[in-house]
N, CA, C and O atoms as a MOPAC input file, in Angstrom:
PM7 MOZYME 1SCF
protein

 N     39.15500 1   -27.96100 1    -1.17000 1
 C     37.78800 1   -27.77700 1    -0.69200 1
 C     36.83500 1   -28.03300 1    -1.85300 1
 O     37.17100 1   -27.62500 1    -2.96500 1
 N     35.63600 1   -28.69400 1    -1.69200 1
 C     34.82600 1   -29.06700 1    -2.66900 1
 C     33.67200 1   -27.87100 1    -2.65500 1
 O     33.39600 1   -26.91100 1    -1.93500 1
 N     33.22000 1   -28.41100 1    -3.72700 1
 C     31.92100 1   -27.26500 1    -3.91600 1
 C     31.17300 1   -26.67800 1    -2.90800 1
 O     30.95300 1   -25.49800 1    -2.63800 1
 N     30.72900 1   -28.00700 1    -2.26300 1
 C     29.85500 1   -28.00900 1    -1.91000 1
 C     30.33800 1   -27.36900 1    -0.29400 1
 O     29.90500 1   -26.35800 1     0.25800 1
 N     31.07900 1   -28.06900 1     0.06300 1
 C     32.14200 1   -26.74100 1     1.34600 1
 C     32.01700 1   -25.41500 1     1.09300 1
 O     31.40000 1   -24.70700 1     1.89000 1
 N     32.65200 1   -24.83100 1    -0.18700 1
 C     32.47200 1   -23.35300 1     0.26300 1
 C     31.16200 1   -23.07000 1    -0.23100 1
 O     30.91700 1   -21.91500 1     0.11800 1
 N     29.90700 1   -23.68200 1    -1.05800 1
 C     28.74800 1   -23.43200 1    -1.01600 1
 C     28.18700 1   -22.75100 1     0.89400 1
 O     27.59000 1   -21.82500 1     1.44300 1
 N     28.99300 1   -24.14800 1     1.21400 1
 C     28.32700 1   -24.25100 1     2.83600 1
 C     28.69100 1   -22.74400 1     3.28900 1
 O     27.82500 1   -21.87400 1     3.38500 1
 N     30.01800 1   -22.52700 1     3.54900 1
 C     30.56500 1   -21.75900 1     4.40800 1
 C     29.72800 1   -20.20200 1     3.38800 1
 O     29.03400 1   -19.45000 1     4.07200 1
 N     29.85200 1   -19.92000 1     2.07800 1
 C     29.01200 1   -18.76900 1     1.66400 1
 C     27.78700 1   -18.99800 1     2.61400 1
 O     27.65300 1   -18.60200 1     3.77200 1
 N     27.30800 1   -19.40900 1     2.18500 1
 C     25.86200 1   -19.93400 1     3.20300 1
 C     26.15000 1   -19.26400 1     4.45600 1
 O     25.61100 1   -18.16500 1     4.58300 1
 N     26.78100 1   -19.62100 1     5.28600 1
 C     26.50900 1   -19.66500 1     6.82600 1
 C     27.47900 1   -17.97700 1     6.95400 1
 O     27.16100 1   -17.21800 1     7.87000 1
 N     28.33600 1   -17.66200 1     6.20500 1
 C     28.54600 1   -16.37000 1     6.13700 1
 C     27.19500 1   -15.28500 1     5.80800 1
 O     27.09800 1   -14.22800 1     6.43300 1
 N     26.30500 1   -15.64200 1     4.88300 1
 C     25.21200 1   -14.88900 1     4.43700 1
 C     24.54200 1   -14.98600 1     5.60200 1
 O     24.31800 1   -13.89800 1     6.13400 1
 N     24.03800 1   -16.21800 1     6.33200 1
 C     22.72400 1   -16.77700 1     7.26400 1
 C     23.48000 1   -15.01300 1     8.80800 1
 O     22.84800 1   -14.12900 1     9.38800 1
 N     25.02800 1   -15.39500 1     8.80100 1
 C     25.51500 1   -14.64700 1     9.58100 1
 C     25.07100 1   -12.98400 1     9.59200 1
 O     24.38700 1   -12.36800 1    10.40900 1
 N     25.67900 1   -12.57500 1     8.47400 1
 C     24.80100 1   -11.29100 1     8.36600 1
 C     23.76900 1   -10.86900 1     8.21100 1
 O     23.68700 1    -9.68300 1     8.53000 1
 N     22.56200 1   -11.47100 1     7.71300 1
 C     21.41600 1   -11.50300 1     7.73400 1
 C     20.75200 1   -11.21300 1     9.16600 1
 O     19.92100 1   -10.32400 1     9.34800 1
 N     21.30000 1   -12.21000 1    10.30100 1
 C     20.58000 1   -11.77200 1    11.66400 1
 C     20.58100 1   -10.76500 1    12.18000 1
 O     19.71500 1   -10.53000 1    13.02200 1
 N     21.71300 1    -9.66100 1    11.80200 1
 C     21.66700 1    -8.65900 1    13.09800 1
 C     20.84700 1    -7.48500 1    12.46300 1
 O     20.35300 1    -6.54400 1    13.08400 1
 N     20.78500 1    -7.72800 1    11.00400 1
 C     19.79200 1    -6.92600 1    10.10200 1
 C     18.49000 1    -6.60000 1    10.23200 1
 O     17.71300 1    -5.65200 1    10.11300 1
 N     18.56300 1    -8.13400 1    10.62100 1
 C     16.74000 1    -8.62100 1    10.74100 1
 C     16.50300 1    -7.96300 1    12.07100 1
 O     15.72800 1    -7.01200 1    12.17900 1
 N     16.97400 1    -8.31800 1    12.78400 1
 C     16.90600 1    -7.99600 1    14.41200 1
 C     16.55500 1    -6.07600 1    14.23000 1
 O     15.47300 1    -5.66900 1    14.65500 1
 N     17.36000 1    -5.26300 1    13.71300 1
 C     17.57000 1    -3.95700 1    13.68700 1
 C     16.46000 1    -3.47000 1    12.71900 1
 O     16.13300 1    -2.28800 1    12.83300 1
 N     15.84600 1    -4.21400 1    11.79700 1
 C     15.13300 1    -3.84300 1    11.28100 1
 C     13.45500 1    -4.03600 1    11.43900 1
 O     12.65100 1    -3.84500 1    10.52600 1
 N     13.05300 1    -4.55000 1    13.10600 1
 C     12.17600 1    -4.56100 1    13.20500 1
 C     11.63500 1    -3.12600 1    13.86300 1
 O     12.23900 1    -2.75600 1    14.86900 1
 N     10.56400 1    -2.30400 1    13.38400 1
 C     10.48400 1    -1.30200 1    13.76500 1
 C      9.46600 1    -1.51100 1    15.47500 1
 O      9.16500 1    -2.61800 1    15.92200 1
 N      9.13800 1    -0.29500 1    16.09700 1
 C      8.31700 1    -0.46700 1    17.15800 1
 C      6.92400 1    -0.15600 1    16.37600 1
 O      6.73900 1     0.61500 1    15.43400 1
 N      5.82200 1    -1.16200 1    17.19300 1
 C      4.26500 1    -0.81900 1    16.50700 1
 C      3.56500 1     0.79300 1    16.52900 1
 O      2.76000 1     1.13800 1    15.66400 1
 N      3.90600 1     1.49900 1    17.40000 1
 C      3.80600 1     2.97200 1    16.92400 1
 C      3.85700 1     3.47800 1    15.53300 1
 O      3.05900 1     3.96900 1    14.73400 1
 N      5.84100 1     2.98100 1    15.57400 1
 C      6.12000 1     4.09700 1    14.09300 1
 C      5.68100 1     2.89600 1    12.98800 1
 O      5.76300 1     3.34100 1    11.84300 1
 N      5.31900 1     1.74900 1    13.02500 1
 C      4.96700 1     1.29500 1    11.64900 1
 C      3.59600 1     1.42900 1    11.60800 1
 O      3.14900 1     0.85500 1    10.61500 1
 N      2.69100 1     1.98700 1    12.32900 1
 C      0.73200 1     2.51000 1    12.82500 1
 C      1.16900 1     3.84700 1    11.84600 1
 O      0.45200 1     4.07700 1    10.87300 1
 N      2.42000 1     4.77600 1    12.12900 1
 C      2.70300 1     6.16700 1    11.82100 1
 C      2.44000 1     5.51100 1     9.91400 1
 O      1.59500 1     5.55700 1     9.02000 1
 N      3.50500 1     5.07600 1    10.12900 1
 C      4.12900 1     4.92700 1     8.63000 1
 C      2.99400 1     4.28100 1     7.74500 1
 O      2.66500 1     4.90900 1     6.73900 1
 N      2.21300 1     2.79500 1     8.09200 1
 C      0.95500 1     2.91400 1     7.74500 1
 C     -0.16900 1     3.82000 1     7.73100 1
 O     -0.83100 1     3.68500 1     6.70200 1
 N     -0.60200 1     4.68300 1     8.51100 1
 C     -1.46700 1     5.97300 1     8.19700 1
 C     -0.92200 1     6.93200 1     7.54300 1
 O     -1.81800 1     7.63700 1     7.07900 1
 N      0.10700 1     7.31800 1     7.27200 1
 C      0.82200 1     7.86700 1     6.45500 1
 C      0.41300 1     7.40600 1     5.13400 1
 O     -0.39200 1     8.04000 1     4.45200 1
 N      1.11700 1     5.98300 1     4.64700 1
 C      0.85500 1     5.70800 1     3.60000 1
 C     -1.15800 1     5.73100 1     2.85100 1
 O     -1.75300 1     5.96700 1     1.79900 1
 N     -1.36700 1     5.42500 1     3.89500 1
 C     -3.26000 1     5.34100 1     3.83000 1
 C     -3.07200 1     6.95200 1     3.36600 1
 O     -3.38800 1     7.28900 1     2.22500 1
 N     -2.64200 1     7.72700 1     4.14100 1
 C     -3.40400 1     9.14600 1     3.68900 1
 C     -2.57400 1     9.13800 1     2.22400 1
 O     -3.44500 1     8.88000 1     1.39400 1
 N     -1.51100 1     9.27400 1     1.64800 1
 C     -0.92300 1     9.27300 1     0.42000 1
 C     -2.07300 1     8.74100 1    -0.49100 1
 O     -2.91100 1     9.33000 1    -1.17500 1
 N     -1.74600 1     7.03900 1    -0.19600 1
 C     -2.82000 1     6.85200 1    -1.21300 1
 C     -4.58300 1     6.97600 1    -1.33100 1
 O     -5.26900 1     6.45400 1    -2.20900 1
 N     -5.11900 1     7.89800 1    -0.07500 1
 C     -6.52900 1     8.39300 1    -0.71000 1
 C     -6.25100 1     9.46000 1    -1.37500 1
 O     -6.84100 1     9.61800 1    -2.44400 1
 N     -5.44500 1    10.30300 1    -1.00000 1
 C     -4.92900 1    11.48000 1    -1.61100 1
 C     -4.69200 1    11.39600 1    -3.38600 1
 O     -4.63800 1    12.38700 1    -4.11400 1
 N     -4.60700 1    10.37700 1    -3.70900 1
 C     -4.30600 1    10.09800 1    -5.23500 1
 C     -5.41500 1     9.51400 1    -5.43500 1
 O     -6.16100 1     9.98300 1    -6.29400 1
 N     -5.80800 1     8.34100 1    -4.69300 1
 C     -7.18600 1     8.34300 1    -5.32200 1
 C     -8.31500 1     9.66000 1    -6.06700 1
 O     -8.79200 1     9.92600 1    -7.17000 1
 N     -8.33500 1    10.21100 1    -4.64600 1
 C     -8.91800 1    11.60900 1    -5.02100 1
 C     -9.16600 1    12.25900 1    -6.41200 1
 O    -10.08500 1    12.47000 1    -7.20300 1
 N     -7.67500 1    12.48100 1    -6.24900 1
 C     -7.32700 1    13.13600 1    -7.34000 1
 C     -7.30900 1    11.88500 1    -8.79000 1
 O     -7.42500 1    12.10600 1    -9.99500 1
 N     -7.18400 1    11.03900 1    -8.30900 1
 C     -7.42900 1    10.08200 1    -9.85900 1
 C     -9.12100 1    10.21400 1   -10.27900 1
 O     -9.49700 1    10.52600 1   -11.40900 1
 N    -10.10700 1     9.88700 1    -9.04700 1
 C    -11.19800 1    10.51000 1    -9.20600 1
 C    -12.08500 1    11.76200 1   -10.00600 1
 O    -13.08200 1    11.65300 1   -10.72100 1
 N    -11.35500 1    12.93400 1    -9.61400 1
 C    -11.59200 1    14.01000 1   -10.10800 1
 C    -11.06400 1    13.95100 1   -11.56700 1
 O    -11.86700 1    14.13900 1   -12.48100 1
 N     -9.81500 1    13.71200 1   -11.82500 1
 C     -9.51900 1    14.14100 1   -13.12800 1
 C    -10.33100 1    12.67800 1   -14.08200 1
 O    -10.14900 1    12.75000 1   -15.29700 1
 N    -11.12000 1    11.50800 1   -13.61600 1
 C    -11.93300 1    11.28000 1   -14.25500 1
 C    -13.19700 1    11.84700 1   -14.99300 1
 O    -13.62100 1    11.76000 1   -16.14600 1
 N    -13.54200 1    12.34700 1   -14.06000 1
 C    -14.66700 1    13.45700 1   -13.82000 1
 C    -14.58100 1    14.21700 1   -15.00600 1
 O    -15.44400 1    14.38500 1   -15.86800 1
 N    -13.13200 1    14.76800 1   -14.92400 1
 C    -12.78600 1    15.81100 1   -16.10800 1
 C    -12.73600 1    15.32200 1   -17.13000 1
 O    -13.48900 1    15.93100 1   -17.89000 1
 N    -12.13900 1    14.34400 1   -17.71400 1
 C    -12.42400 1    13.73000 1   -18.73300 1
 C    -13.05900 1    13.07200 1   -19.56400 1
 O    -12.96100 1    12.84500 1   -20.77000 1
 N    -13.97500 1    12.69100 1   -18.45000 1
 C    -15.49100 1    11.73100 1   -18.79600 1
 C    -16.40900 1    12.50900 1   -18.25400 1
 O    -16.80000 1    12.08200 1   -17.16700 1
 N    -17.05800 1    13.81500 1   -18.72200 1
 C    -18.09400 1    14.42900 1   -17.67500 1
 C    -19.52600 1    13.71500 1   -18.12900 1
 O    -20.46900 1    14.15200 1   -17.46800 1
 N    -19.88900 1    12.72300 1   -19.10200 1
 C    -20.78000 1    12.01500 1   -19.69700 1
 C    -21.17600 1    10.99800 1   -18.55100 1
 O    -22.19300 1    11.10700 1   -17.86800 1
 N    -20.19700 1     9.95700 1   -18.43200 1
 C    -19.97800 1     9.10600 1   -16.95400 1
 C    -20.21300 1     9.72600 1   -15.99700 1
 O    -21.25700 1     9.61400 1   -15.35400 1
 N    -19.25500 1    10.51400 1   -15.72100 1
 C    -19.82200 1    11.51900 1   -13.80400 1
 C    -21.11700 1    11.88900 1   -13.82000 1
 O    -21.89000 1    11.56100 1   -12.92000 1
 N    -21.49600 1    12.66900 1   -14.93500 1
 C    -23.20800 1    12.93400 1   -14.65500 1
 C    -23.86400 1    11.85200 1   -14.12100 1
 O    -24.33000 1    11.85200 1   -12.98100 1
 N    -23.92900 1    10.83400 1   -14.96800 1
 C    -24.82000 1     9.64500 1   -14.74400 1
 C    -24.06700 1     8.89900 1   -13.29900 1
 O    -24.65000 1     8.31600 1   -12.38500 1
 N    -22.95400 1     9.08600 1   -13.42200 1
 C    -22.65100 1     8.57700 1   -11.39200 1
 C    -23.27000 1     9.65000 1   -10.91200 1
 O    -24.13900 1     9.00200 1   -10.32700 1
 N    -23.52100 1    10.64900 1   -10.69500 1
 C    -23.97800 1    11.66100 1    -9.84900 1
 C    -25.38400 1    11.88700 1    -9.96200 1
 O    -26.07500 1    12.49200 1    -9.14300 1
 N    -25.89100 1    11.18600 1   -11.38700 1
 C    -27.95300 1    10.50100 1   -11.22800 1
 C    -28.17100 1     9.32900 1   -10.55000 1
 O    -29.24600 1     9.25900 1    -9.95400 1
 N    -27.29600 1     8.22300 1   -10.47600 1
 C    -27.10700 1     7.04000 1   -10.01700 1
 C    -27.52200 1     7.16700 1    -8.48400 1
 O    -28.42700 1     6.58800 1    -7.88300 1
 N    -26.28200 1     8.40600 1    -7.88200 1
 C    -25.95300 1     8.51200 1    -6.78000 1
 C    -27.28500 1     9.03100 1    -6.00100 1
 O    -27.78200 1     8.52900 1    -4.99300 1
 N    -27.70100 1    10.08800 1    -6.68200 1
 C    -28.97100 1    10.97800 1    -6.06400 1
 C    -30.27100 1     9.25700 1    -6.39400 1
 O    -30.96300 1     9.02200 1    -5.40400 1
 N    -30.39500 1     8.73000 1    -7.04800 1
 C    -31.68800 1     7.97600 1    -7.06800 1
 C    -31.20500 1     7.03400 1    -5.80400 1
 O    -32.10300 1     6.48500 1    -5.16600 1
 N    -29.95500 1     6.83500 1    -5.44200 1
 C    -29.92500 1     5.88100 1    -4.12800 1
 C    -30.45700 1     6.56100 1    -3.34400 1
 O    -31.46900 1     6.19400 1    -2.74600 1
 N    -29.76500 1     7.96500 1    -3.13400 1
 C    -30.08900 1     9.13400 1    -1.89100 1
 C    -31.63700 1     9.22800 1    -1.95800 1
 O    -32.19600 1     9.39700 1    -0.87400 1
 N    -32.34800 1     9.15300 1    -2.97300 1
 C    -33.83500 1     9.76700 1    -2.87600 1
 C    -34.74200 1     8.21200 1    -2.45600 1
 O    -35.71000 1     8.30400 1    -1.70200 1
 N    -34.38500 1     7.04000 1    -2.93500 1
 C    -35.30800 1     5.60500 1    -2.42200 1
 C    -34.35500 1     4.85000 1    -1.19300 1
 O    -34.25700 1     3.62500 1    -1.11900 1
 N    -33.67000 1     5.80400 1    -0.24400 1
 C    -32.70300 1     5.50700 1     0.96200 1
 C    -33.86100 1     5.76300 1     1.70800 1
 O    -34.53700 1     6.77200 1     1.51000 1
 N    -34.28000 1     4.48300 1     2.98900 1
 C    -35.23900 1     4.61600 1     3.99700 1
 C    -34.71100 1     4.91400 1     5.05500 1
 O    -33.76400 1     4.18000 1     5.33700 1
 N    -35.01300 1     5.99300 1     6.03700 1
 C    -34.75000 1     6.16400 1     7.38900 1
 C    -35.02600 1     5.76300 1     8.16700 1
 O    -34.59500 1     6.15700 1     9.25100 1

């Protein structure tokens, strides 16, 4: 058998197991909506908290975001 034969046949052994994987591993759009809002809440949840402990470390910066913030709030038209 030449190379390129059992190249083939690895091949079409891999292509083989690969399908019923793929097939089993498609989830229903529910639980991957779940598993995406899930992940969304995780990562604001760290945001958050990456937020805050900026805050803590830079309270020089946060002030001036939190003058920044109020001069939008005060020239904001209704």
């Amino acid at each position: 058998m030449t190379d390129g034969e059992q190249r083939n046949r690895r091949q079409a052994g891999r292509d083989a197991r690969d399908l019923p994987d793929a097939q089993e591993d498609v989830p229903d759009a529910q639980e991957s909506d779940v598993v995406r809002r899930r992940r969304r809440a995780q990562f604001l949840r760290e945001l958050h908290e990456a937020k805050q402990l900026r805050d803590r470390v830079q309270p020089r910066r946060a002030r001036a975001a939190r003058m920044r913030q109020q001069m939008r709030m005060r020239t904001f038209r209704w």
